[in-house]
C-alpha positions in Angstrom: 7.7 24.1 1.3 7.4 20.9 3.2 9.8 21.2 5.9 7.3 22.0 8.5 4.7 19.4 7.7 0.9 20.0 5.7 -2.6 19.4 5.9 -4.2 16.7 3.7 -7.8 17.9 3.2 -8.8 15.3 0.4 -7.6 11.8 -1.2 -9.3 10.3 -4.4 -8.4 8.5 -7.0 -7.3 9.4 -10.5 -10.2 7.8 -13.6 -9.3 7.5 -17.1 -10.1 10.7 -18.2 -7.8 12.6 -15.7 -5.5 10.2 -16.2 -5.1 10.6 -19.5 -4.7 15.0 -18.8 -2.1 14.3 -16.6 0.1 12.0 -18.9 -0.4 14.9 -21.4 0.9 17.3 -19.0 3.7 15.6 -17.8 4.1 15.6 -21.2 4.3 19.2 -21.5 6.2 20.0 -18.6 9.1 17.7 -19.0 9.9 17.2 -22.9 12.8 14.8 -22.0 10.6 11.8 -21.2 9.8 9.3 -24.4 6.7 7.8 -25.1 7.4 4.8 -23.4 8.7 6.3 -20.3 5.8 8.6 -20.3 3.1 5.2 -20.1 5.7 3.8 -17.3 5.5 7.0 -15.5 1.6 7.7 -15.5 -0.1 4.1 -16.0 -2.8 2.9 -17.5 -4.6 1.0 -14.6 -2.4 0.6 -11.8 -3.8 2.9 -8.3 -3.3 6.4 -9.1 -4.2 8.9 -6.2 -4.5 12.3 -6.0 -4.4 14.7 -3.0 -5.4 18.2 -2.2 -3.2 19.4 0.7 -2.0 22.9 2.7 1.5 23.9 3.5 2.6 24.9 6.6 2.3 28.3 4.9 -0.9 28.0 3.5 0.1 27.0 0.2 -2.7 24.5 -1.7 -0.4 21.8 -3.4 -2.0 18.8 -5.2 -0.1 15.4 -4.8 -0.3 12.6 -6.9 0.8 9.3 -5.8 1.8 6.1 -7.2 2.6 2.8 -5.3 2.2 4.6 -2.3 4.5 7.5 -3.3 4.2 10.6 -4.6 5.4 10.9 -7.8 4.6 14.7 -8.9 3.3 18.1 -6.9 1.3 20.7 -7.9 1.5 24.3 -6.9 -0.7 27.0 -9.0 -0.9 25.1 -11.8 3.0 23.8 -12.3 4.2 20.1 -12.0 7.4 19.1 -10.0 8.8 15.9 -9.5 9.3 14.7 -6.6 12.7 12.6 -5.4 11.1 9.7 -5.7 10.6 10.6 -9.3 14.2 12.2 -9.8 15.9 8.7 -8.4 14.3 6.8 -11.6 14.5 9.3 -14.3 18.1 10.8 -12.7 18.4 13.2 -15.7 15.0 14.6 -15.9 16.0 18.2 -14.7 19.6 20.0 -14.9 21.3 19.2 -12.0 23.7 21.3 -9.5 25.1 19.8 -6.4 26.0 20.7 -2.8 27.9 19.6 0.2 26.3 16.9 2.8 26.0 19.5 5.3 24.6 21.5 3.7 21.4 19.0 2.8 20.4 19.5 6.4 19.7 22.8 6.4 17.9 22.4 3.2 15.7 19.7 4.4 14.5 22.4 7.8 13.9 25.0 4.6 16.3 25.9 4.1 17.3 27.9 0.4 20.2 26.9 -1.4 23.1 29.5 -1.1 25.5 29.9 -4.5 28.9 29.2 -2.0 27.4 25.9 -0.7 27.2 24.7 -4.5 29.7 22.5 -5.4 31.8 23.7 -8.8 32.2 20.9 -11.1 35.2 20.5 -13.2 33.3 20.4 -16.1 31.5 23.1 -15.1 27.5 23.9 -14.4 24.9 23.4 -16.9 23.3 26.4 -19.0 19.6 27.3 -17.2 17.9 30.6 -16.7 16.3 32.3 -14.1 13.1 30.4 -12.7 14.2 26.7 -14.3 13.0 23.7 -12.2 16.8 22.3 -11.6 17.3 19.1 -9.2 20.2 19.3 -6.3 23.0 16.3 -6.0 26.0 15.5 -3.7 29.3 14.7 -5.1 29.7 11.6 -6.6 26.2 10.6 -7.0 24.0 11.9 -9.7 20.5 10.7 -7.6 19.1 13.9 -6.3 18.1 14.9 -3.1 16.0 18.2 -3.3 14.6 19.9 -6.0 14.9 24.1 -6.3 13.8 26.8 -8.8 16.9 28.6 -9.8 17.0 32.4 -8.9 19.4 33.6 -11.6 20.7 32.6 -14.6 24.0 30.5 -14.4 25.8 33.4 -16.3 24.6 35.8 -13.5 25.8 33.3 -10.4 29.5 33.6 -12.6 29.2 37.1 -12.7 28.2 37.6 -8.8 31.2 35.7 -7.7 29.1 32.7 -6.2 27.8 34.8 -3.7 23.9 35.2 -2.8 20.9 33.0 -3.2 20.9 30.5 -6.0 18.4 28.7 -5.4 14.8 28.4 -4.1 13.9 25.1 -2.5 10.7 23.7 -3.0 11.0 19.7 -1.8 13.9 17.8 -0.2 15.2 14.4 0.5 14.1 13.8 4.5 11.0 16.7 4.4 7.7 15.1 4.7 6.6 15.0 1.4 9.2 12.4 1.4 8.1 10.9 4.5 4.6 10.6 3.2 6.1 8.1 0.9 8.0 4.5 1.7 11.2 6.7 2.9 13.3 4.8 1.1 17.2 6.2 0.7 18.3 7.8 -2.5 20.0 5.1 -4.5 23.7 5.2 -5.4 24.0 6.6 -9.4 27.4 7.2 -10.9 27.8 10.7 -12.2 27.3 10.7 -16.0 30.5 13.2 -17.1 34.1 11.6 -15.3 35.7 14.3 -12.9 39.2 13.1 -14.8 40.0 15.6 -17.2 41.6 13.1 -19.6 38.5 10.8 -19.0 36.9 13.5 -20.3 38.7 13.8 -23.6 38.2 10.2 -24.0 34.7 10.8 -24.1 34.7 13.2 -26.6 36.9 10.6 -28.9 34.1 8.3 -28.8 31.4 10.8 -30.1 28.7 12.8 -28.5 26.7 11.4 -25.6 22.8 10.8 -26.1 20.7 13.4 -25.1 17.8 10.5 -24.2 16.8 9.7 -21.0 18.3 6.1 -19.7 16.1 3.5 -18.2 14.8 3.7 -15.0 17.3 2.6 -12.4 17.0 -0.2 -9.5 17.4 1.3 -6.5 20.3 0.8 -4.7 21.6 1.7 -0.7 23.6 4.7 -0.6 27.0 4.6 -0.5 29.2 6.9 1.9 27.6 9.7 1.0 24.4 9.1 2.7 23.2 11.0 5.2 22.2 8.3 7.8 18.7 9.9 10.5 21.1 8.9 13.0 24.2 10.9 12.1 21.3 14.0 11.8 19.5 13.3 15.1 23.0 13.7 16.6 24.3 16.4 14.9 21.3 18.7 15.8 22.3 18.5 19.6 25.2 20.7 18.5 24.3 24.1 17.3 26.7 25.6 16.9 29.3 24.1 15.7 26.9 22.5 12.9 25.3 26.0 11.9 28.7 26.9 11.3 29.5 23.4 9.1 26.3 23.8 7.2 26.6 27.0 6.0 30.6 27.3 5.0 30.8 25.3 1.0 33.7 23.5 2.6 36.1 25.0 -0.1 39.3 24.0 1.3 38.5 21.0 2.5 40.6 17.9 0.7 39.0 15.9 -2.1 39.2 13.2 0.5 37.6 15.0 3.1 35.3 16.1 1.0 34.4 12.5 -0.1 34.7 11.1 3.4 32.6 13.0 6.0 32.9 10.4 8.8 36.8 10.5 8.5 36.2 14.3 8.6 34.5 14.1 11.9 36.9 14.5 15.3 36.6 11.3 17.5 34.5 13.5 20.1 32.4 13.8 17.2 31.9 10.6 16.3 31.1 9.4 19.5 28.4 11.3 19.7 27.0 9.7 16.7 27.1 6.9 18.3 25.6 7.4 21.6 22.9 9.2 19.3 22.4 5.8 16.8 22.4 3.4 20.0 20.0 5.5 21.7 17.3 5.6 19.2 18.1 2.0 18.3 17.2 0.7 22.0 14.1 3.5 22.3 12.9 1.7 18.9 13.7 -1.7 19.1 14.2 -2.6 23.4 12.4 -0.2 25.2 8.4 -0.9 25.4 5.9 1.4 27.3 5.5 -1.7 29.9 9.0 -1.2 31.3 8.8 2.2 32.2 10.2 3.9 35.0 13.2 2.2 33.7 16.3 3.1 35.6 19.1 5.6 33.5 21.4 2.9 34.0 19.4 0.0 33.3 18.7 1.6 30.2 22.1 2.4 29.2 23.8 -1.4 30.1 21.1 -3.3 28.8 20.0 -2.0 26.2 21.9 1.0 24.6 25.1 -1.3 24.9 23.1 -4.3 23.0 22.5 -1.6 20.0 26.4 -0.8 20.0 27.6 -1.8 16.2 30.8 -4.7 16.3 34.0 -3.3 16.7 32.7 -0.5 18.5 32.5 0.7 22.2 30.3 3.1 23.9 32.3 5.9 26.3 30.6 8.7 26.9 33.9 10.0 29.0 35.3 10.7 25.3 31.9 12.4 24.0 31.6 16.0 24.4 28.6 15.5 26.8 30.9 13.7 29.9 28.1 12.2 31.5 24.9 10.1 30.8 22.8 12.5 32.8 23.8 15.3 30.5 22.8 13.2 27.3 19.9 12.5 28.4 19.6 16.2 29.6 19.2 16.9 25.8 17.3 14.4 24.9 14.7 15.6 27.1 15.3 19.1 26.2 13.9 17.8 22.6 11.2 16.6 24.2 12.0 12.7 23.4 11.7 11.1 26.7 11.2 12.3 30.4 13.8 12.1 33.4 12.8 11.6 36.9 14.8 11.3 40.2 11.9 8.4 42.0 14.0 8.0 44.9 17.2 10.1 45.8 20.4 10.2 43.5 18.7 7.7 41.5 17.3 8.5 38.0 14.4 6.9 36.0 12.6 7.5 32.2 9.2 7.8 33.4 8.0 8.9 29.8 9.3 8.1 25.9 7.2 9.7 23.2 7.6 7.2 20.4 5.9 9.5 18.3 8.7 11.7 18.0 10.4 12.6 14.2 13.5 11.6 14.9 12.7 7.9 16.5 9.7 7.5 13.7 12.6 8.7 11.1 15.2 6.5 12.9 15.9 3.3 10.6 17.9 0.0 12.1 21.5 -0.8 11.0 22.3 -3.4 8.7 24.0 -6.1 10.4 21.7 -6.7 13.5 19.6 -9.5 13.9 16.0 -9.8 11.7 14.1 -9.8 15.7 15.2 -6.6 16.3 14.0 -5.1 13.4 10.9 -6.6 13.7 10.1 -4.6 16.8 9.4 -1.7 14.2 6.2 -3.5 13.1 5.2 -3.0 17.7 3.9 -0.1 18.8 4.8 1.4 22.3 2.5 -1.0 23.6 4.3 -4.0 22.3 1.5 -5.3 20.4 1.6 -5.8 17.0 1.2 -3.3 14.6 -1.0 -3.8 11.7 0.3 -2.9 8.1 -2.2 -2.3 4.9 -1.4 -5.2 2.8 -0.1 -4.2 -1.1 -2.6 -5.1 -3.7 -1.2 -5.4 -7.4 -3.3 -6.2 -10.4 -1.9 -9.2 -12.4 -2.8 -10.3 -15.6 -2.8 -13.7 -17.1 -2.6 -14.9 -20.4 -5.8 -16.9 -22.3 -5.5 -19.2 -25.3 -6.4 -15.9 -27.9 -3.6 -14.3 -27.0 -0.7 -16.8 -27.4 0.2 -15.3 -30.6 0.9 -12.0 -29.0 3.2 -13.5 -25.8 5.2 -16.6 -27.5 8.2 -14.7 -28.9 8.6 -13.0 -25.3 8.4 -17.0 -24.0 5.5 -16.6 -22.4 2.4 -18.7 -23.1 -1.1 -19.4 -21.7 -1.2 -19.2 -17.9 1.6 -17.3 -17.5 1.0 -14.3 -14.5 1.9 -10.8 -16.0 2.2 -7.2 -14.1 1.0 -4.4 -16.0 4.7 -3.0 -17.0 5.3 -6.5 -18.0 2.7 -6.3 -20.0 3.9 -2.6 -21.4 7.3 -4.1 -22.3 6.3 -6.8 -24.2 4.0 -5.1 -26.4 6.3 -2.7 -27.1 9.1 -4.4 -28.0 6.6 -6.7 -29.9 5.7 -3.9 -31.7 9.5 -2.3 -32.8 10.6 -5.8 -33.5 8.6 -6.4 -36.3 8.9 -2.4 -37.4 4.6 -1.7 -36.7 5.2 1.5 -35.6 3.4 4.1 -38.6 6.4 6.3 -40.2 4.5 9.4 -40.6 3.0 9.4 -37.7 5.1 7.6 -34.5 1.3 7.9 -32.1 0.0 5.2 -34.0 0.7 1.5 -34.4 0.1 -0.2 -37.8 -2.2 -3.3 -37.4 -0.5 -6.7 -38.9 -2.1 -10.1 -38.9 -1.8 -10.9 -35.3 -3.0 -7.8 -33.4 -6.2 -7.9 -35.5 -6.7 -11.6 -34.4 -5.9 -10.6 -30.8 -7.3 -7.1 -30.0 -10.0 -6.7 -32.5 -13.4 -7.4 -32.8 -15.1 -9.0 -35.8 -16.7 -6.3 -37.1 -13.8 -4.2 -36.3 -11.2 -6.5 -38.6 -12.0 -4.6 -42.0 -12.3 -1.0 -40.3 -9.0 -0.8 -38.4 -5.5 -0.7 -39.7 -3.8 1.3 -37.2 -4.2 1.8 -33.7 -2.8 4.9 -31.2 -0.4 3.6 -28.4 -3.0 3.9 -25.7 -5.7 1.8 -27.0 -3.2 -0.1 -28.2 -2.2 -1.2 -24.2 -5.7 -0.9 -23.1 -6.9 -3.1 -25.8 -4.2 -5.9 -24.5 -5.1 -5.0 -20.8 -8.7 -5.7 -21.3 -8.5 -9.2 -23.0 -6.8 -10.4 -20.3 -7.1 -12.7 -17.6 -7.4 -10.8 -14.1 -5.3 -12.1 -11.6 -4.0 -9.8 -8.7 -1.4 -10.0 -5.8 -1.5 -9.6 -2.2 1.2 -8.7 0.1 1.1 -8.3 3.7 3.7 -7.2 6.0 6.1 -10.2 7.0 4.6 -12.7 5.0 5.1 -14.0 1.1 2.7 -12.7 -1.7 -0.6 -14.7 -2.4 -1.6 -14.4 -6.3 -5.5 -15.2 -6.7 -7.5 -15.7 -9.8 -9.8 -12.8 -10.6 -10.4 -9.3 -8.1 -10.0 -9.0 -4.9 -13.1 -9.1 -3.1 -13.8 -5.8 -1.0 -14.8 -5.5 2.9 -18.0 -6.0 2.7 -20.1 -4.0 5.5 -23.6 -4.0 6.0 -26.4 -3.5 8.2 -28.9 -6.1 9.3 -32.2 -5.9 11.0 -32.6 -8.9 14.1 -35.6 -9.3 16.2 -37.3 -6.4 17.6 -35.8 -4.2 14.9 -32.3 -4.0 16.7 -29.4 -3.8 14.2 -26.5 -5.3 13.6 -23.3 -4.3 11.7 -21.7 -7.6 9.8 -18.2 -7.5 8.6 -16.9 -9.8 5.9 -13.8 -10.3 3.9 -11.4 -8.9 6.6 -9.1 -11.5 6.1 -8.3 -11.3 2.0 -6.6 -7.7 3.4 -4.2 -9.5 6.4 -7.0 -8.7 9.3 -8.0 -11.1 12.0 -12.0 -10.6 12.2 -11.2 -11.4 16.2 -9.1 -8.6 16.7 -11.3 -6.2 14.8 -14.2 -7.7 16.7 -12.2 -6.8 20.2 -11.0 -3.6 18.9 -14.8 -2.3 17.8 -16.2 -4.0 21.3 -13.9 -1.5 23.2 -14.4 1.4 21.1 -18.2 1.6 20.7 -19.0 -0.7 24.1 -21.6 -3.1 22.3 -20.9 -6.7 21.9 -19.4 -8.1 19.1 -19.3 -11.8 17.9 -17.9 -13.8 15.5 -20.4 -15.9 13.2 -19.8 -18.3 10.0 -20.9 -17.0 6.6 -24.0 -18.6 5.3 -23.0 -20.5 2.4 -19.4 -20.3 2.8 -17.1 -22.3 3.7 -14.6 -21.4 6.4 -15.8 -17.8 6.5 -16.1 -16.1 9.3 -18.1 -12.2 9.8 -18.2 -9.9 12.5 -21.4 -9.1 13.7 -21.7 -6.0 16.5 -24.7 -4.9 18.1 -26.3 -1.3 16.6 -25.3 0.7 13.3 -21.2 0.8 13.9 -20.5 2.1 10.3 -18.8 5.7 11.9 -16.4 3.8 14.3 -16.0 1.2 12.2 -14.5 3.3 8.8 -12.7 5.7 11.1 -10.6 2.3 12.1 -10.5 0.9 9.1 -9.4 4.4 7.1 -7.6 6.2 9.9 -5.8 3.9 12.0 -5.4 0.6 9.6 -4.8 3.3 6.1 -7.2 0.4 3.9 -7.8 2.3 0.5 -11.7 3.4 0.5 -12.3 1.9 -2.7 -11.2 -1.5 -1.1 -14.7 -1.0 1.6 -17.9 -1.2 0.6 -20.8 -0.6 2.3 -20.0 2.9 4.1 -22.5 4.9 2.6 -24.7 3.1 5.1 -23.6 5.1 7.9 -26.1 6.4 10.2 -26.5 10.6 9.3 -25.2 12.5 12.8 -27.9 14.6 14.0 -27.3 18.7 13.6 -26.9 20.7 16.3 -29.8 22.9 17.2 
């Protein structure tokens, strides 16, 4: 569904009303999850987004996001989870896996075929035809695609394995993924043993809880990843890859099944590596200012500086023979651009860094921390600026001691809203306040009434439900919040952030002005907006103190700027609109006659 990219046509964010809908229809939709998992999954007051979009097909899919991923989709009317999702609650839908080969083809949109399914040796769990079922690879239970299945598991017995199994509706690598952090699936050991005797062991020790475990920390993956690199190369072989991709690898060794770069002939493999050092120098070497570089320039200073330790670049043992031809394909996927300037000598006049596979291209560990930081440049080389994270903190007054001190925390201590979950729950189930008859509700002892309620509220109240419970806390709190920018270490500041503040004044001869303040509580240098908006709108721009405070500066730019101004600041710097004030006081365009 999101192989071939969408169309976002709205973002907003989620109230307490809708909020509250959605927990109860997550609720709904996936049993499994417990109460507490349920208010870690849909918070209370952390940023909660929500956002109407179209498939490449047409489709209208609602996304909701959370910390800057999306968490659950929508299609008519039914909730998925995203990978994202599926990497902290693992167990959430019944899994079946597949071969790494084969995740390629499902990521381009591939359906899932029954002979590319792996056959466990405990064999595959009980679902029916049309149950949301997530899609593993051996030896790690974090899943990489998630797929309706198209028959019942009795009926994919009966047919021999043979046919479509599965229909995939979001993968690992599409860009539903990419519209999140792209962060790698973490590394999660597979919940039954593949030893049979480990099995009967487990059977000794009693039956396995059917719960779901705690959210997991996520992890690199292990050999089993699938590296961009290893993809961008393998997709200048058609071939031979359509052909790996669609056979399940049945007689392949449990070590080659385990081991896919040992699998790979050395031709193979050196092509992987010409692949990996070329996106790494087009990344991290190459800017836009040294173009036309010369082929050869390119390849001994910089592809060669890319090549990992122990390693050695030959492209006499790839199966392309010569540089020319590599970069042949490279152009045929429209990457970069190949001119002969001056006879028998060849140049790259032209590198679209906007390309999938170098945006999707991530550095090796082990190189130095300077080469990595050329991600944060654009093709330009200049800097490239990245929306700081903003995280709502709480802090604890004198009233509510009482509730924090067996925790060990005590007035002034800094909380995060799951921080503050956690202790209230265990708080709670420690001293055995959750009602009997009725597990919503919380009874009310001596020290939440003191805490969370009011006077005339003391006598009236004994229990409370779980929500306002946690909103209750939440409210009598101190507000603190966090700000993170890119490459630097988090501020924490008493009260809320402050939003851009922009406004329109009038000057002498009623002549406008558009004045900018706060731009630097969100990481932004008022000088470079000011140069930015004075080459985009061509009026001058200036940068004034704030009356009344101290070492503030504003941006002040001749006429009503408010258009140009929020297309930068929402399109090109991705600043949350509820984080800008004032753009309600753009000009209203004129309609055309």
């Amino acid at each position: 569904m999101f192989a071939r990219g969408f169309r976002v046509r709205a973002n907003t964010a989620i109230k307490g009303s809708d909020r509250r809908k959605l927990r109860n229809d997550v609720a709904a939709a996936f049993p499994n999850l417990s109460a507490e998992q349920l208010y870690e999954f849909i918070p209370y007051k952390e940023e909660l987004n929500v956002i109407k979009m179209y498939a490449h097909k047409g489709e209208a899919v609602t996304v909701y996001m959370s910390h800057r991923n999306p968490i659950l989709f929508e299609v008519e009317k039914a909730l998925y989870p995203t990978v994202y999702t599926l990497w902290v609650y693992p167990d959430l839908l019944p899994a079946f896996s597949t071969w790494p080969p084969v995740l390629q083809k499902l990521a381009g949109g591939a359906d899932l075929m029954l002979p590319g399914v792996v056959v466990p040796p405990s064999g595959f769990p009980q679902v029916e035809q049309g149950t949301l079922c997530a899609v593993t690879l051996p030896g790690n239970r974090a899943p990489v695609a998630v797929a309706v299945a198209t028959m019942s598991t009795a009926e994919m017995l009966a047919r021999g394995m043979k046919g479509k199994g599965f229909a995939v509706l979001h993968t690992y690598l599409d860009h539903l993924w990419e519209y999140g952090d792209k962060s790698c699936p973490p590394t999660l050991a597979p919940l039954v043993p593949d030893c049979a005797g480990d099995e009967e062991e487990q059977e000794g020790k009693g039956p396995v809880s059917s719960s779901l475990p705690a959210p997991v920390q996520h992890v690199d993956m292990g050999d089993l990843s699938l590296k961009e690199q290893d993809i961008c190369a393998e997709l200048g072989k058609e071939e031979l890859h359509e052909n790996r991709a669609a056979e399940p690898a049945e007689n392949a060794s449990p070590e080659e099944q385990q081991d896919p770069e040992e699998s790979r002939t050395p031709q193979e493999q050196m092509d992987a590596l010409f692949s990996q050092c070329f996106f790494h120098a087009l990344k991290c070497k190459v800017k836009k200012a040294d173009l036309p570089l010369l082929t050869s320039t390119f390849l001994r200073s910089h592809m060669f500086s890319c090549c990992p330790a122990g390693q050695q670049l030959d492209i006499k043992k790839s199966s392309y023979k010569k540089f020319s031809k590599f970069l042949q394909c490279m152009q045929n996927q429209k990457i970069l651009k190949v001119k002969e300037l001056s006879k028998g000598v060849e140049s790259i006049v032209e590198v679209d860094w906007k390309h999938p596979d170098i945006k999707a291209f991530e550095v090796p560990e082990g190189f130095s921390s300077a080469s990595a930081a050329q991600d944060s440049k654009n093709e330009d080389g200049e800097q490239v600026y990245h929306a700081p994270e903003i995280t709502p903190l709480y802090g604890v007054p004198a009233k509510m001691i009482p509730l924090f001190q067996e925790s060990g925390h005590g007035k002034g201590s800094v909380l995060s809203s799951n921080e503050v979950r956690d202790i209230i729950i265990n708080y709670v189930k420690t001293n055995e306040l959750v009602d009997e008859t009725n597990k919503n509700f919380v009874k009310v002892n001596a020290v939440l009434c003191d805490c969370l309620l009011d006077k005339s509220e003391q006598d009236e109240i004994s229990h409370l439900k779980w929500d306002d419970l946690l909103s209750r806390c939440l409210d009598r709190l101190q507000s603190f919040y966090r700000v993170t920018c890119f490459g630097q270490e988090p501020v924490v500041r008493k009260g809320t952030i402050h939003p851009i503040s922009v406004n329109i004044e009038k000057r002498s001869a009623n002549k406008k002005v558009t004045i900018i303040k706060n731009l630097e509580l969100y990481g932004l240098d008022p000088q470079c907006v000011a140069n930015m908006l004075q080459q985009k709108v061509q009026a001058s721009a200036t940068i004034t103190p704030v009356p009344g405070a101290k070492d503030q500066v504003q941006v002040q730019i001749q006429g009503n700027q408010i258009h140009h101004l929020a297309k930068m600041l929402l399109e090109e710097f991705h600043l949350p609109r509820k984080h800008i004030r004032g753009l309600e006081n753009a000009p209203k365009l004129r309609q055309k006659k």
